[in-house]
VMD Tcl script that draws the C-alpha trace (Angstrom):
set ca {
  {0.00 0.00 0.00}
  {1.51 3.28 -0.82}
  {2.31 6.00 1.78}
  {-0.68 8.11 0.17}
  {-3.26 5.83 0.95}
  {-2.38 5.09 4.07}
  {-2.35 8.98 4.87}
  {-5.39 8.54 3.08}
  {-7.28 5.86 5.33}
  {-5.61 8.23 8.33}
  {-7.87 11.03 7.03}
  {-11.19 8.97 7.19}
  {-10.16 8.02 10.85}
  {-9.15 11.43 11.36}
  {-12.62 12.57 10.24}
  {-14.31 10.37 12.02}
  {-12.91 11.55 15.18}
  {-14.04 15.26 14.54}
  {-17.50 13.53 13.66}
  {-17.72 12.51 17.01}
  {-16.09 15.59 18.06}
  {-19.16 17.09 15.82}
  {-21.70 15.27 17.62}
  {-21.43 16.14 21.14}
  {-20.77 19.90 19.59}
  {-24.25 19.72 19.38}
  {-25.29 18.43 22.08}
  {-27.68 21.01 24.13}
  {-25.32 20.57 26.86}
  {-22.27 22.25 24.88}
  {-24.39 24.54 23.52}
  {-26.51 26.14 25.99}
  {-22.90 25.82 28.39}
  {-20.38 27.35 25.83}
  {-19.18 30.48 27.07}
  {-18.72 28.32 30.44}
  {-16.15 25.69 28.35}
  {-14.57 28.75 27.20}
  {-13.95 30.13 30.12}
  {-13.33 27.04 32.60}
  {-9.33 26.84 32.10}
  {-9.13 29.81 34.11}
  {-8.58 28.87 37.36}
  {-4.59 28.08 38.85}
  {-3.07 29.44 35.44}
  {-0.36 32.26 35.49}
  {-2.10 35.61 35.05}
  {-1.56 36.34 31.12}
  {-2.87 33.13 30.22}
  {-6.08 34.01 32.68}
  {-6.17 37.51 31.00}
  {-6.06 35.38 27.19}
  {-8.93 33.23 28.00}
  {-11.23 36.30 29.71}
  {-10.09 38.15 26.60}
  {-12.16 35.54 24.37}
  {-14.64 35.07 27.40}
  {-15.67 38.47 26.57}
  {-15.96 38.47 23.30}
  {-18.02 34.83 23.00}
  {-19.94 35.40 25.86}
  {-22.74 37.94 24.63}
  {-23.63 35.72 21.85}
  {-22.36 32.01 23.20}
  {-24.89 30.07 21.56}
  {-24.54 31.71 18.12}
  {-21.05 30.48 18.86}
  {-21.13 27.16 20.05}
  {-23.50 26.70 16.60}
  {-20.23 28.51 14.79}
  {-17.93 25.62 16.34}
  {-20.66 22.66 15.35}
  {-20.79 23.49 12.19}
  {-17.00 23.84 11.87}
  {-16.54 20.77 13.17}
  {-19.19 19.21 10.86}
  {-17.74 20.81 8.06}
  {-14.36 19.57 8.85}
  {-15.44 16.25 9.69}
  {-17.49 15.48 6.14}
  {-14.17 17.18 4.58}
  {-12.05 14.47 5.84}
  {-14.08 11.53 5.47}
  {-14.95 12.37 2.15}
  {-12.04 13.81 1.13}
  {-14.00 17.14 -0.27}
  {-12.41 20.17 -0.04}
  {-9.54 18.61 1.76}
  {-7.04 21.14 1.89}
  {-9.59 23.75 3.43}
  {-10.39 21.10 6.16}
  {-6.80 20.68 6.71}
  {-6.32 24.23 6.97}
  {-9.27 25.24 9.07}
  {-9.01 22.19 11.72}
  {-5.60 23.26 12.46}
  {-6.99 26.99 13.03}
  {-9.95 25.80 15.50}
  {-7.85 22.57 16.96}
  {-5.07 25.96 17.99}
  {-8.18 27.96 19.21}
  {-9.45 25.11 20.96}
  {-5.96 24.51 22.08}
  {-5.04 28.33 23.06}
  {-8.21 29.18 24.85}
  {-10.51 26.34 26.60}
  {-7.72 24.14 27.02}
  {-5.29 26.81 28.52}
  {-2.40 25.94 25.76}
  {-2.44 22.62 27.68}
  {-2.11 24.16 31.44}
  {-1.63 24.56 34.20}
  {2.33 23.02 34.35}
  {2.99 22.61 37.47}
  {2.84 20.17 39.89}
  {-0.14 17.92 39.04}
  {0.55 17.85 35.46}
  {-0.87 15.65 33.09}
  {-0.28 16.70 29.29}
  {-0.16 19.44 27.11}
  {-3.93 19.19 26.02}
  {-5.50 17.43 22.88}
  {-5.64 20.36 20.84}
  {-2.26 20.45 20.10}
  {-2.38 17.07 19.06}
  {-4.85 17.50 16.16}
  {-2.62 20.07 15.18}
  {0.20 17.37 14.52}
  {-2.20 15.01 13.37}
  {-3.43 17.77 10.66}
  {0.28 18.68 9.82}
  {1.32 15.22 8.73}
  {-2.16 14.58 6.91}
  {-1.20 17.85 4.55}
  {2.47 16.37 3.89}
  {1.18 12.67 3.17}
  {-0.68 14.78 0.69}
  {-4.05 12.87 2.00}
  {-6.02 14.12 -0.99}
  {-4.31 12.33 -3.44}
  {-6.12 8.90 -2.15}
  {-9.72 7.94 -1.44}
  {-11.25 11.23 -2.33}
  {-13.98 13.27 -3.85}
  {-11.04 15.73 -4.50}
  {-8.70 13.28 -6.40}
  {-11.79 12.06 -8.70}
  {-12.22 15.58 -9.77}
  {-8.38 16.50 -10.29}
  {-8.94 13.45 -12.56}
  {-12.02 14.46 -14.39}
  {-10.43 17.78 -14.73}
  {-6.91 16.73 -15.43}
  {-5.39 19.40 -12.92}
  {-3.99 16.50 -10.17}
  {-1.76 18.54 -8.09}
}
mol new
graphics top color blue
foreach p $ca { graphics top sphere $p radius 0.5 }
foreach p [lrange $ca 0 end-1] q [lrange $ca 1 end] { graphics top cylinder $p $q radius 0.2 }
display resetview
């Protein structure tokens, strides 16, 4: 099997992770509690990284469930993108941008370190995982994307 397709099959995982990711995104729970998951990494982290996550507090918080709806649908959009391989790039793109938000701001860039420590956060992660889909070029495989570079002769 060639190293596209397996970056290939690690897409449709991939994407089926942020499907479940998707789900419980719209779960009333999230929802109707979003400006709270926002906020929630405050407490024991060093003072700018408290200020950083008020900072977005603030700005999600008069319109929370307008923006927990912005995050399902990212994270539906990104979801079908992998699986299906449609639009790929853009999913690649825009899952690394929310996975760092989601990263930078509820998660607390993975904090606090200090004693008690456990990891750096799963954010980060999908970032990684996102990277190394883009250079195994996971687009070229199993994908709405490749069948129309095909039809249209433009496989890049």
């Amino acid at each position: 099997m060639s190293s596209q397709k397996r970056f290939a099959l690690l897409r449709i995982a991939f994407g089926l992770v942020w499907g479940v990711d998707a789900y419980f995104k719209w779960q009333p729970a999230f929802l109707s509690g979003f400006a709270g998951q926002v906020t929630m990494m405050m407490s024991g982290q060093p003072t700018w990284i408290a200020d950083w996550i008020q900072l977005w507090g603030n700005i999600v918080g008069p319109h929370a469930y307008v923006w927990g709806i912005v995050v399902a649908l990212s994270e539906t959009a990104i979801a079908i993108g992998l699986i299906f391989g449609l639009f790929t790039r853009t999913a690649i793109v825009g899952g690394s941008i929310l996975a760092f938000i989601i990263w930078a701001v509820p998660e607390g860039f993975g904090g606090p370190y200090g004693p008690g420590s456990t990891d750096v956060g799963t954010g980060i992660i999908y970032v990684f995982v996102l990277t190394a889909l883009w250079i195994g070029m996971s687009w070229k495989e199993y994908s709405i994307d490749a069948k129309l570079n095909r039809d249209i002769g433009a496989d890049r």
